[in-house]
C-alpha positions as CSV (number, residue, x, y, z in Angstrom):
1,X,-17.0,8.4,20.6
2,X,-14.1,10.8,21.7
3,X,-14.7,13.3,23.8
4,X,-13.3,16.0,21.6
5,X,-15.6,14.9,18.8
6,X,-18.6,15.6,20.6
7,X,-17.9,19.2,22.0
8,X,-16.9,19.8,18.3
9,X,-20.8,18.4,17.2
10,X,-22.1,20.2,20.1
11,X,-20.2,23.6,19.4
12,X,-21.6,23.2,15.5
13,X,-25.1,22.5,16.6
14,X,-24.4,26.1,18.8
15,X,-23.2,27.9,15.8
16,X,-26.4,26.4,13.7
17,X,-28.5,27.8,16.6
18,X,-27.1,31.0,16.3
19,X,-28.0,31.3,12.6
20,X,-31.1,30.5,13.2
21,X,-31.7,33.0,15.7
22,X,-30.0,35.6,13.1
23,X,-32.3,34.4,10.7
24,X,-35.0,35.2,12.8
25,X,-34.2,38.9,13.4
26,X,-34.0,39.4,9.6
27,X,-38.1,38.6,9.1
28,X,-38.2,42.1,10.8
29,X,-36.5,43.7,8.1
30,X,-37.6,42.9,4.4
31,X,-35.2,44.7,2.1
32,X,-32.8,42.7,4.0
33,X,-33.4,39.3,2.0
34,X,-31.5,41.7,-1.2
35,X,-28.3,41.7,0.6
36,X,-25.4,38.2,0.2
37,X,-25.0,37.4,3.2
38,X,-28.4,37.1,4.5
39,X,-29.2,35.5,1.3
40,X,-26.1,32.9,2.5
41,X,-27.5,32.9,5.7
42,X,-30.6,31.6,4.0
43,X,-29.0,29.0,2.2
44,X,-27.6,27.6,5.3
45,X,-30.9,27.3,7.7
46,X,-33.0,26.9,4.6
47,X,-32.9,22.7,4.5
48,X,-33.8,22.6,8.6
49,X,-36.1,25.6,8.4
50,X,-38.5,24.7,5.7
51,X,-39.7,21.6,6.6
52,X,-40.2,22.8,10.4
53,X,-41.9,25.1,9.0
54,X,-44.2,22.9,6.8
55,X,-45.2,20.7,10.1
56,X,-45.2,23.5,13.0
57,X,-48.3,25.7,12.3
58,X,-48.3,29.1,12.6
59,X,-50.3,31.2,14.9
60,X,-52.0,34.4,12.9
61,X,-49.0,36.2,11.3
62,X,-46.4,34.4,13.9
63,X,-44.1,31.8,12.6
64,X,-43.3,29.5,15.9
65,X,-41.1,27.5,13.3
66,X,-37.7,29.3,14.6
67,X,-38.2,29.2,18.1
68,X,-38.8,25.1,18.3
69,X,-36.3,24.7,16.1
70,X,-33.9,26.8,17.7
71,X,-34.7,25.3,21.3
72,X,-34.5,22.1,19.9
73,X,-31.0,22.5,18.4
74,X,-29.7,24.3,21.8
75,X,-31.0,21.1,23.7
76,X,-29.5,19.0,21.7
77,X,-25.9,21.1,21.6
78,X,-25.7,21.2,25.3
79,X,-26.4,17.0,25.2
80,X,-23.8,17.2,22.8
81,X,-22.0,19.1,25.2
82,X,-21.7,17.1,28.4
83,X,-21.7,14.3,27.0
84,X,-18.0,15.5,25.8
85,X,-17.7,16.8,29.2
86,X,-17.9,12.9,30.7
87,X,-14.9,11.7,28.7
């Protein structure tokens, strides 16, 4: 694959990650969920973040669900990432 092609994958897997992470911060504030663009933000993590959250168990009231998946999708990225790096 061309080298270009993969930093653009890896850069989208970043962006991905960083939605996530948004995502995250807005569980800390509930009246938040009313507002567009978290309700687009929602949209966009929704079909990763709901089955992760189906198999990854929580722990009391903590949803781990983010955090793998988050660290998972940075991994990947920075594969992504110097794999463009070698062409």
């Amino acid at each position: 694959m061309n080298g270009e092609f993969l930093g653009f994958i890896g850069w989208l897997l970043q962006m991905f990650g960083y939605l996530i992470f948004a995502r995250a911060m807005t569980s800390w504030f509930p009246d938040a969920r009313r507002h567009p663009i978290v309700q687009l933000l929602y949209q966009i993590t929704d079909p990763v973040m709901i089955p992760a959250s189906r198999i990854i168990p929580r722990i009391g009231m903590i949803d781990l669900s983010p955090m793998i998946v988050l660290l998972t999708v940075f991994f990947i990225s920075r594969k992504f990432m110097e794999a463009s790096a070698g062409f």
